[in-house]
Every structure is written in C-alpha cells, then in structure tokens.
C-alpha positions in Angstrom: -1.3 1.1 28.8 -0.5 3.1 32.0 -0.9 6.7 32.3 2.5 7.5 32.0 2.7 6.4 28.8 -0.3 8.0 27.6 1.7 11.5 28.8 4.6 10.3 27.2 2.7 10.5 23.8 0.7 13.7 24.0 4.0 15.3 25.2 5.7 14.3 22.1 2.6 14.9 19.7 2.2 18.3 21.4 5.9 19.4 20.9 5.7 18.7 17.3 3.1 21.7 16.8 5.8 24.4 17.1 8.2 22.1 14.8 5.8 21.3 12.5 4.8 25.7 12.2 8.2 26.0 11.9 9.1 23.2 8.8 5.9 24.9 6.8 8.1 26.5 5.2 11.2 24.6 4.9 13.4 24.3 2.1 14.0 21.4 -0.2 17.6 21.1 1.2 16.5 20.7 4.9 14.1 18.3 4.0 16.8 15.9 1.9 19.0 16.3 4.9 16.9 15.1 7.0 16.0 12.0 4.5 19.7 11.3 4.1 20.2 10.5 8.0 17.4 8.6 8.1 19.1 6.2 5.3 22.7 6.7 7.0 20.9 5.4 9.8 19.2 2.2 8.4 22.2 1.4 6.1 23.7 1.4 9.3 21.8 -1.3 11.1 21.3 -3.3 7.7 23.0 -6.6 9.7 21.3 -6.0 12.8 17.9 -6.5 10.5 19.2 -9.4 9.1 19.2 -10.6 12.7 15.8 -8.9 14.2 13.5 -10.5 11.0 15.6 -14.0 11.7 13.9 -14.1 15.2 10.7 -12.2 14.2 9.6 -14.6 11.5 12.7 -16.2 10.2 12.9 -14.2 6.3 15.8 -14.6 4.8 18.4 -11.8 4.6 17.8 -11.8 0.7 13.8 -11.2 1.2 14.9 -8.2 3.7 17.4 -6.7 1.0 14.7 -7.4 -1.6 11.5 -6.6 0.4 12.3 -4.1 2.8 15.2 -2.2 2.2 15.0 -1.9 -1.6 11.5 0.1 -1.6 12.7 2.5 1.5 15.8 2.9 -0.7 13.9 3.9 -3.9 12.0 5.9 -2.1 14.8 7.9 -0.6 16.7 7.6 -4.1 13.6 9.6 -5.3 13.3 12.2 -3.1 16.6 13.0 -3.3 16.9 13.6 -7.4 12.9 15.0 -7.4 11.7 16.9 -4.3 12.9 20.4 -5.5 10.9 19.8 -8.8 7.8 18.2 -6.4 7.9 21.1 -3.8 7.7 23.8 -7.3 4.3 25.5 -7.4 2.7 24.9 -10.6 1.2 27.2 -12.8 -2.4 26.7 -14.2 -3.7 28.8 -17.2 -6.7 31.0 -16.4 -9.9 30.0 -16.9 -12.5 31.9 -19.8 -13.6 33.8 -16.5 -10.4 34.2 -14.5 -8.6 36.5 -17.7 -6.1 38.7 -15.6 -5.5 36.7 -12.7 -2.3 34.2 -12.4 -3.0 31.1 -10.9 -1.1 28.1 -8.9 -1.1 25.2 -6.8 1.3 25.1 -3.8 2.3 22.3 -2.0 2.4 22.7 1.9 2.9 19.9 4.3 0.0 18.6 6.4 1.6 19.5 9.6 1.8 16.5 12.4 1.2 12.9 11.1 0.9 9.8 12.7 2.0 6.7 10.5 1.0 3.2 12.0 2.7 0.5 10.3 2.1 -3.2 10.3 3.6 -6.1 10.8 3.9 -8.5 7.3 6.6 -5.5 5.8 7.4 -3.8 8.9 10.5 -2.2 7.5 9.2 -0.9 4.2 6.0 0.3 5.3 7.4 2.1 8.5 10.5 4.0 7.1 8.5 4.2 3.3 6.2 6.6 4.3 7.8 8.1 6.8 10.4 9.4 4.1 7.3 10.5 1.9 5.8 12.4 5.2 9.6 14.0 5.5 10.0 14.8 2.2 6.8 16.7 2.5 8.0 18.7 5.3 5.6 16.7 8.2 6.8 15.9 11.9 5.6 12.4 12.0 5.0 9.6 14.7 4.8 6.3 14.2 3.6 3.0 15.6 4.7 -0.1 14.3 3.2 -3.7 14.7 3.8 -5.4 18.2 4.1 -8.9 15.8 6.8 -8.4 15.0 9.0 -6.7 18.6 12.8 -7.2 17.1 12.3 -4.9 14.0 10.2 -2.5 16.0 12.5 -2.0 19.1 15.7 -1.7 15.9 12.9 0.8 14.2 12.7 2.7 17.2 16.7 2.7 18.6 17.2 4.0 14.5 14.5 6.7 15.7 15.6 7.8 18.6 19.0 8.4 17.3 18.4 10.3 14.4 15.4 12.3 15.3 14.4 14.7 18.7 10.8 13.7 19.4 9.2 16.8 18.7 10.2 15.7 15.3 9.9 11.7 14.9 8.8 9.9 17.5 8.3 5.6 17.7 6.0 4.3 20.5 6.0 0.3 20.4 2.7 -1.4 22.1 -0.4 -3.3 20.7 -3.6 -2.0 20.3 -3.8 0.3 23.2 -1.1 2.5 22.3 -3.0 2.3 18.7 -6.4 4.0 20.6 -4.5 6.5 22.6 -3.0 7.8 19.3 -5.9 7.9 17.3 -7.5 9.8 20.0 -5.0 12.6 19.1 -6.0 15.1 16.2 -3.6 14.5 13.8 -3.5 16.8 10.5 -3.2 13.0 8.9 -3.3 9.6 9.2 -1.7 6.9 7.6 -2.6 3.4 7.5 -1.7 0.4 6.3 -3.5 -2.9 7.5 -6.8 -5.0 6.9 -10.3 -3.0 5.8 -12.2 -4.4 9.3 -9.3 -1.9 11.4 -9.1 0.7 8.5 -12.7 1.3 9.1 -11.5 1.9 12.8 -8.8 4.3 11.7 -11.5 6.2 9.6 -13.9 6.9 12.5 -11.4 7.9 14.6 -10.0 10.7 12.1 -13.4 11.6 11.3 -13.6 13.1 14.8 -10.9 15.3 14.0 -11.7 15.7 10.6 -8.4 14.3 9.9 -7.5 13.2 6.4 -6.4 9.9 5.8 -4.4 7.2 3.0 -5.9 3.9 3.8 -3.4 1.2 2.3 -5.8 -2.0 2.8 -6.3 -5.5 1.5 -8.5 -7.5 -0.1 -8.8 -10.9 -2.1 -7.0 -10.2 -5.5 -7.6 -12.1 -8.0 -5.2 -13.8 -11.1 -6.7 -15.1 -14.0 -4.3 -17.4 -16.4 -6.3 -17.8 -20.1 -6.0 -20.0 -22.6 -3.5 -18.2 -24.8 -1.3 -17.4 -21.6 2.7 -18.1 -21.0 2.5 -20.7 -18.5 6.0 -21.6 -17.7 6.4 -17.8 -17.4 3.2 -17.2 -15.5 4.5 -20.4 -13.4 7.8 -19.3 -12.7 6.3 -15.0 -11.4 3.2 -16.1 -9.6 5.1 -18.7 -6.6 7.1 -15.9 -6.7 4.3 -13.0 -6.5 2.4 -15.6 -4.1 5.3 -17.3 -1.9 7.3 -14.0 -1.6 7.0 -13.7 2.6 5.4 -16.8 2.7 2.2 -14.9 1.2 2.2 -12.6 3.5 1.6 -9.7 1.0 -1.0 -7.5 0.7 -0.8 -7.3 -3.4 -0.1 -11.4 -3.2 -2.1 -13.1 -5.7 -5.0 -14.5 -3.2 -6.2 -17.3 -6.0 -6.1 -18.2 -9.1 -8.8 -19.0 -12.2 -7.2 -21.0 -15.0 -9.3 -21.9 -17.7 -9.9 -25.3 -18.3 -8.0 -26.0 -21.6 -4.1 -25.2 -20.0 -5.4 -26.0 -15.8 -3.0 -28.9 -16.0 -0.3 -27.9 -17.5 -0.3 -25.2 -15.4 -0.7 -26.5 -12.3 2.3 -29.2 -13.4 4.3 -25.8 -14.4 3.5 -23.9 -10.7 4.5 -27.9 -9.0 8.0 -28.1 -11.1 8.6 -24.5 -9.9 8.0 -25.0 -6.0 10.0 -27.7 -5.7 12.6 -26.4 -7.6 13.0 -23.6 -5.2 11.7 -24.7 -2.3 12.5 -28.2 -2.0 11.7 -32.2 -3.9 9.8 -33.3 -1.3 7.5 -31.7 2.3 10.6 -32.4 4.3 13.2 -30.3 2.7 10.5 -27.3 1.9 10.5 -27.6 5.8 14.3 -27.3 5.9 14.3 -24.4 3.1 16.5 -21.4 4.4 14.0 -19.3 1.5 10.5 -20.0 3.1 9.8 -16.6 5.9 7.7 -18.6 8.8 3.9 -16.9 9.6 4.1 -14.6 11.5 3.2 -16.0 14.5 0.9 -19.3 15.8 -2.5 -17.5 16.0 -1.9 -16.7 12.2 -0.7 -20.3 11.3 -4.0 -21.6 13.3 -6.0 -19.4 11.5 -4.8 -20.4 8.0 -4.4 -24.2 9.1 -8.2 -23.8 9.9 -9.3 -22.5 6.3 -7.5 -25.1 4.6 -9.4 -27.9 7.1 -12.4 -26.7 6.1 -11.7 -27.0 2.3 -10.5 -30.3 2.8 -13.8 -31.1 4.5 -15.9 -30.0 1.9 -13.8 -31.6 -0.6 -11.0 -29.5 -1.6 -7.8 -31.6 -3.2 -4.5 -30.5 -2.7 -2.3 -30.9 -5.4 0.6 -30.0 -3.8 2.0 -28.7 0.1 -0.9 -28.8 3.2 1.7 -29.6 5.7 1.4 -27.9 8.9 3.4 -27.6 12.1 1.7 -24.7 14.3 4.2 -25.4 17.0 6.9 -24.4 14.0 4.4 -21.5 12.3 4.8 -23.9 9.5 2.5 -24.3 6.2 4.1 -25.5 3.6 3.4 -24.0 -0.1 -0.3 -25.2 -0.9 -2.2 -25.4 -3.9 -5.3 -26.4 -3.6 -8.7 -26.6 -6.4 -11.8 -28.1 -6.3 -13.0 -26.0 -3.7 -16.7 -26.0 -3.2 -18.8 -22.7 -2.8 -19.2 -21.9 1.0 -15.8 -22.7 1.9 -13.8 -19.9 4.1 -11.4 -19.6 1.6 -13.1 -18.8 -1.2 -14.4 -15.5 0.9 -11.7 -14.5 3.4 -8.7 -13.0 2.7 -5.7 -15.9 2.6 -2.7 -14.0 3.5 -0.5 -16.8 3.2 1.1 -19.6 1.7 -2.3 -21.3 0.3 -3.3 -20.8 -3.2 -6.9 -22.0 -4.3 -7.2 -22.5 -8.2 -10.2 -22.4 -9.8 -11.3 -23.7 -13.5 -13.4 -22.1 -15.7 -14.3 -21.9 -19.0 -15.9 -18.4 -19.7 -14.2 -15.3 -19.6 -17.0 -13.6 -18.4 -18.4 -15.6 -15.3 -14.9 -14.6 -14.2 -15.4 -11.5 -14.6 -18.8 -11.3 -13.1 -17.4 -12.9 -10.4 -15.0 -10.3 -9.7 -17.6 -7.8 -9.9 -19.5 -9.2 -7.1 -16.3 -8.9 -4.9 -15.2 -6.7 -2.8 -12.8 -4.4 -5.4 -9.3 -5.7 -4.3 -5.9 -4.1 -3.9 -4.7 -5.5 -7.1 -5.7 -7.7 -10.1 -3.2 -10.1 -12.6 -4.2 -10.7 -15.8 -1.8 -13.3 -17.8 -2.6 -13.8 -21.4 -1.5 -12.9 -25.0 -4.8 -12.1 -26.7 -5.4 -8.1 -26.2 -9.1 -8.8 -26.8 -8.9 -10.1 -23.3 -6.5 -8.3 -21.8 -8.7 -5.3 -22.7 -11.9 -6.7 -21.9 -10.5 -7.7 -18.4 -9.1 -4.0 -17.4 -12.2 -2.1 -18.7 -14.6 -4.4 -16.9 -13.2 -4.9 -13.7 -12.2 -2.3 -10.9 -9.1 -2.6 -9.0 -6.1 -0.4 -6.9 -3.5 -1.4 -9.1 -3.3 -4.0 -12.1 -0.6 -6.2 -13.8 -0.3 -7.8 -17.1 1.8 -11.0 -17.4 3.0 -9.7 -14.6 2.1 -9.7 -11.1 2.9 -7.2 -7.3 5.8 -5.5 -9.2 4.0 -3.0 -9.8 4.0 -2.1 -6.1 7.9 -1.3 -6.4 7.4 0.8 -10.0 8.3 4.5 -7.8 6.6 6.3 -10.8 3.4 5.0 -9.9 0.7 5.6 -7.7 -0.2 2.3 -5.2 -3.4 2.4 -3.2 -6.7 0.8 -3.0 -10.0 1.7 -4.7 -13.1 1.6 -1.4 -12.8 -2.0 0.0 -9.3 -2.1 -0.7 -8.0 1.5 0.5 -8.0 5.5 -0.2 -5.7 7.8 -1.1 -2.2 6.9 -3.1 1.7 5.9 -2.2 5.0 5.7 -3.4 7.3 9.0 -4.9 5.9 11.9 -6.1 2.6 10.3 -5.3 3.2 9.6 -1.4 4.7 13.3 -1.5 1.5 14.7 -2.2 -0.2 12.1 0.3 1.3 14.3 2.5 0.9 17.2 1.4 -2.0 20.1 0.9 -2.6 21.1 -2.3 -3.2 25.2 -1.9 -5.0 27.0 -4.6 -3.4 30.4 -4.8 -5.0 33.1 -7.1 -3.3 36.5 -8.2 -5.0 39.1 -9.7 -4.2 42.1 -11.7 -6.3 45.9 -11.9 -7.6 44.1 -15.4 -9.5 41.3 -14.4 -12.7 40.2 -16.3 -14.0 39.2 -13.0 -15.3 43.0 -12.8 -18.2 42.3 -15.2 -19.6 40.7 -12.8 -19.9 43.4 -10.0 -22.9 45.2 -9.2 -24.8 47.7 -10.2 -26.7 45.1 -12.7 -27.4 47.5 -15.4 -29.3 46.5 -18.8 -25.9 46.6 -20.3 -24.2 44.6 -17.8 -26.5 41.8 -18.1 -26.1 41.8 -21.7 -22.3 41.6 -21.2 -22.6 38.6 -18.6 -25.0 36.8 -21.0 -22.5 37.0 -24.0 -20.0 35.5 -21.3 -21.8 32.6 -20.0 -23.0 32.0 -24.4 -19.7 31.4 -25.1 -18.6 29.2 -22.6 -21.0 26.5 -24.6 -18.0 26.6 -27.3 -15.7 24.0 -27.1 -12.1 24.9 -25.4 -9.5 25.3 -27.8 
C-alpha cells in the first residue's frame, strides 16, 4: 500500500469526526433515511450481484437471494418498523438508596466505526452491520475481503454513490489496507473472520481502547441421538452444511451419531445429496446449486485435510472428488477418522463432513467441553432428558434444536460467539446496541435519601445509615 492510499484513508476517517459530532444527536427519521438509500441502492444492483458472485465463486443467484440479500433485508425491514422504539431512553426504578432520583439509560452512537467484512458472505456481513452501525447513528468505514474483488468493487460503486465519505467510506485491498485501518482509533470495531486474526483485531483496538464485536468461528459440533428424526435431520443438515459449499461460519463442522441409527443415517444424508446435487460425482460436478471454494489455496487446504484422513484410515462414504484447478470438492462425508487427524482439530469450512459414532451421551459431551466453545451447537433428538442435559452442559454462541444455522437469520435474537468463538452480539435490536453506548443518566430531586449519607457523621446519623444498609439484607419485593 502506497502512501497515497494511506492519506486517502486518514482523510476520510478524519472527516467523519465532525459528521459523526454532528449525527450524536440525530433523529430516528434521518437515520431510516439514510437506511432506506442504502437498500434502494442494493435492490438496485440485485442483477449485477447475481453476476459479481457468478465470477467470484460461482453461488447460485438463489443462494445470493437467500444468503445475502435476505438477512441485509431483514435487517433493514427491522430498523425501519423498531428504531424509534430502540433509540427511546428507558426508564429504571430507583434503587432502596437512589429514593428521589429518576433514572435512565440512553442510547448514543459510538461515533466513527470501522466494519471489516469477509469474504464467505461478503454481501450480508458488509451491508448487515453496516445498517445496524447506521441505525445507531455511526459514520462507518468498511473493508471488505479482497477474495472475493467483483462483490467488493459492486459494494464499493453502491458506496460511493449513496454516501459522501465523511460518512461511509469502502477501501478495497488485502491485508495492508487492513493494518493501516486498525492503526486508526476507531470508537469501534467490528469484525467478523477466524479467532487467529480476531486476536489481531483485539490488540490493535486495545491501543486505542477501542471496543470491539468479534463475530468468529470455531468447530461446531451436531449430535444426532438415538430417538432423533433422521430423514428430517437428513434432509436440514446437507442443507445447514452444503449451504455455500460449507463455507459458513455456524455450518455444522461434524457430526456424532450414536451408534444404534449411524447407518440409517448416513443412508438418509447419501439419498439427500444426490437428490439435490446430482446421482453420481459427475453431475454433482455439473450441479448449477454447488458455490465453488472460494479460491485454489482454500480448495488445497481442504484437499490436504481430507488426504490426511484418508491416510490414517478415514472412509468416505460418499463425495472426495477434487479438482483444484476447478476449486472443486465434491460433498464429502467421511467417518472412521482416527484421533490426530487435522480434521478432527481444525476448523473445516467446507464441503467435508466427518461423522463420528458413539455410544454415550456424555463422552460427547465431555468432548465438547474440552473444545474450544464454538459459534454454534445442533442438538437433534426427541427425548428432552437429552435435549436438556446437552444445553445445560455445554457452552456455546448460539444453539439449535432439530434444527440447525437458522437461528442465525431469527432478527429477534442475539448472534455472536462466547471467548474462542467471538464477543459482543448481532442482528436487530441487538446489533443496534453493538453500536451503540449505553449512558446511565441519573436525575435527582431536593428530596433525595442520598443526603443521609452526607457528613457531619453524628451519633444519629450513623444510626440512620445502619438502619439503611439492615434493611437491604430483606429480600426485594
């Protein structure tokens, strides 16, 4: 990155300071206006997208309607019907001390944010937070994943025309442009992207005592029991899993079965992928439905964990086709995998799928445990015994039950990570206050109780301050 360039951003970063003063106390209306172009704008371009994620990675205009601009669109469709009520400052009863003052929380936005995108959903998780950073009343820049250069440069035209810069600004690049951003002190940062960089993005806001939502990964783990729906647990996870070619951050990463239904399901998840996808390898290959990785350093990385459970003496039931030239891998399921194996411990992010038997419902767990927490956890089964036991013994960012990474697109609640997997929450109300500072504001009246507590420190005063603290060991009403 040339010097110019770095100019180019601090003058747009340090333009947005007198915007972003001057939005601290815009009104809901200005902000929905603003949200509205934004989606005038993108509805716009919605066959130019079709077109940029054809040459980016080849997904399907249906995946881009269903994947991209449905969750920017809810998002929008949110904001619109809720921000007034959001932006309300909320009342809080006083406290047994705090008789005679009137208390609230007020929601003011953060100021200058910097959003950095990546590349698996570059649509959705560009434009999705950048309408929650809006909404909250933040000027915003954003840098989007260099993967994927056709949606980017569409991102940043959209961008350009809708926004000055020292409101919303795009700056395309790798990870140079990434460094001379973080180097900025941005009032917050949001990330979304793998735990090794989020670590990265952490430091770096940490020098500017920045705060931060860390959207991150992590291996998250399905478990099918013995009392589950299998045709239905079939039919959603090759979806949940396939869905971008696994390129998903909430994708199911693998699978433990117990041993009593393993081959009926496994028969079940067969019958479904070649339903969808194709009889036979070669028309899977030909399938219009199947996104491409991302790119040939991704397919060789993914092509390399699968050669090393093969070597150790995985079996593949079912895909392990590969054509890096192509940024091929066909849908792959794959079991027997012994301990050590790469898989077993890296995060897949893409179309392989181990499955592992067991037996026990709590080695399962305990494996878990000893994991990383991940983004997201599926539980199919339809004994609550389990269902329970699963949930109260396990951590996670988000869960499903009989279900799996829909809840991802449920607006009313909050997606993020829990440590390994990620800080800080997404999605409607919840993304509004990601971006947003919560103010305490306190009002108090000439008859506040507070005064017992002023000096002089007579006899009587004590007493007074003793019968106060006594009675805070009753139980609130």
């Amino acid at each position: 990155m040339n010097e110019a360039d770095v100019q180019q951003i601090k003058a747009a970063f340090d333009a947005q300071q007198a915007t972003a003063l001057r939005w601290r106390a815009s009104a809901a209306a200005e902000r929905i206006a603003r949200v509205k172009r934004l989606r005038d704008a993108l509805m716009a371009q919605r066959e130019a997208f079709y077109a940029a994620f054809e040459s980016d990675y080849r997904k399907s205009p249906a995946e881009v309607e269903a994947s991209e601009f449905l969750p920017v669109m809810e998002e929008i469709r949110q904001v619109l019907g809720a921000l007034k009520r959001w932006m309300k400052p909320r009342r809080h009863w006083p406290t047994t001390t705090m008789l005679g003052t009137y208390a609230s929380v007020q929601y003011q936005p953060r100021g200058r944010v910097l959003i950095i995108a990546p590349w698996n959903y570059p649509l959705s998780l560009c434009f999705g937070p950048l309408v929650s950073a809006l909404a909250a009343g933040n000027t915003a820049i954003i840098k989007p994943s260099e993967m994927t250069p056709a949606v980017s440069a569409l991102m940043a035209r959209i961008i350009a025309d809708v926004f000055p810069a020292d409101e919303v600004a795009l700056f395309e690049g790798s990870q140079p442009t990434s460094h001379a951003l973080l180097q900025l002190p941005f009032d917050h940062i949001f990330f979304t992207g793998s735990p090794s960089v989020g670590k990265l993005v952490m430091t770096a806001a940490a020098q500017h005592l920045a705060s931060v939502t860390l959207e991150l990964g992590g291996k998250s783990p399905t478990i099918v029991d013995e009392t589950a729906n299998l045709q239905l647990a079939a039919e959603t996870l090759m979806w949940g899993k396939f869905l971008n070619n696994g390129q998903t951050c909430v994708a199911p990463d693998h699978v433990y079965v117990h041993a009593s239904v393993k081959p009926a399901f496994v028969a079940a998840c067969r019958q479904v992928l070649q339903q969808r996808y194709g009889a036979d390898a070669v028309a899977q290959k030909q399938s219009p439905d199947l996104t491409r990785v991302v790119n040939q350093r991704h397919t060789q990385r993914l092509a390399g964990l699968l050669a090393d459970a093969l070597q150790r003496g995985a079996v593949v039931h079912t895909g392990g086709e590969v054509d890096e030239a192509q940024c091929y891998i066909a849908p792959t399921l794959i079991e027997q995998i012994p301990a050590g194996a790469a898989i077993l411990s890296e995060e897949i992010f893409g179309p392989l799928l181990p499955i592992i038997e067991y037996r026990e419902l709590d080695q399962v767990i305990a494996a878990i445990n000893a994991a990383p927490k991940p983004l997201a956890l599926y539980v199919w089964s339809t004994r609550q015994a389990n269902i329970d036991k699963v949930l109260k013994q396990t951590s996670s960012g988000g869960a499903c039950v009989n279900h799996c990474v829909a809840h991802f697109a449920h607006g009313n609640l909050p997606f993020g990570g829990v440590n390994n997997s990620g800080m800080g929450s997404a999605h409607g109300e919840y993304g509004f206050k990601a971006f947003s500072h919560e103010r305490a504001v306190l009002r108090a009246s000439p008859l506040m109780l507070i005064k017992l507590f002023f000096p002089p420190y007579t006899s009587g005063r004590l007493r007074l301050i003793r019968m106060v603290v006594d009675s805070l060991k009753l139980p609130m009403l």
